[in-house]
N, C-alpha and C positions, 0 to 999 in steps of 0.2 A: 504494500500500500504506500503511495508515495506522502508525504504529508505536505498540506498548503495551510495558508495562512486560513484560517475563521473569520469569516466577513460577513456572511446570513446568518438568517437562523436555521436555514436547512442545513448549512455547514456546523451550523454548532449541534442539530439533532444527530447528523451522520455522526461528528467526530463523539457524541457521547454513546449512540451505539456501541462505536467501535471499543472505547474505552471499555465499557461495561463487557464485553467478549474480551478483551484484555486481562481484565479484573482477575473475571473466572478462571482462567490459566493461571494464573498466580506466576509470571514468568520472575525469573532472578533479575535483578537489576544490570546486569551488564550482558544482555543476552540481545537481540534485533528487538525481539517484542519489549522487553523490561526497557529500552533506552525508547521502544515507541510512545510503549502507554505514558512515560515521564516526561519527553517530551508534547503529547495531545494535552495529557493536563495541563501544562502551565500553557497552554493556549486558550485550553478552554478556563481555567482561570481568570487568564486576561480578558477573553473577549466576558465575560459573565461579568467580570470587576468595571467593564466599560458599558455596557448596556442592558444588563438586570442590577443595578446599582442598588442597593437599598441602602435609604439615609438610618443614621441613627436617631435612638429616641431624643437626643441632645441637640438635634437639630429641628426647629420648629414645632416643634408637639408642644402639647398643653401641658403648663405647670401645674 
C-alpha cells in the first residue's frame, strides 16, 4: 500500500480502515506493517488535530 498525505475525509475513513486491519496483526514495530501503521497514525492524528478539533471546556463554555 503506498501511503499519501490525508486530505478528505474519504482518505481519512480508508486510512483508518487500514489502521484498524493493522491493529489486528499486532505487527513488531520495525517490520513494513509496524513502521506503516506508525506512520498512518500520526497522519491521521494530524489530519483529526486539524479538522475534528474539539475546543476545550476552558475555552468559551459557561462559568
Amino acid at each position: 500500500m503506498e501511503i499519501t498525505p490525508i486530505r478528505t475525509e474519504k482518505d481519512h475513513r480508508t486510512a483508518l480502515r487500514v489502521v484498524s486491519a493493522l491493529v489486528e496483526q499486532d505487527p513488531l514495530p520495525d517490520t513494513p506493517d509496524g513502521e506503516r501503521l506508525e506512520v498512518l497514525s500520526t497522519l491521521i492524528e494530524a489530519y483529526e488535530r486539524k479538522h475534528h478539533a474539539i475546543d476545550s471546556p476552558d475555552k468559551g463554555g459557561t462559568t
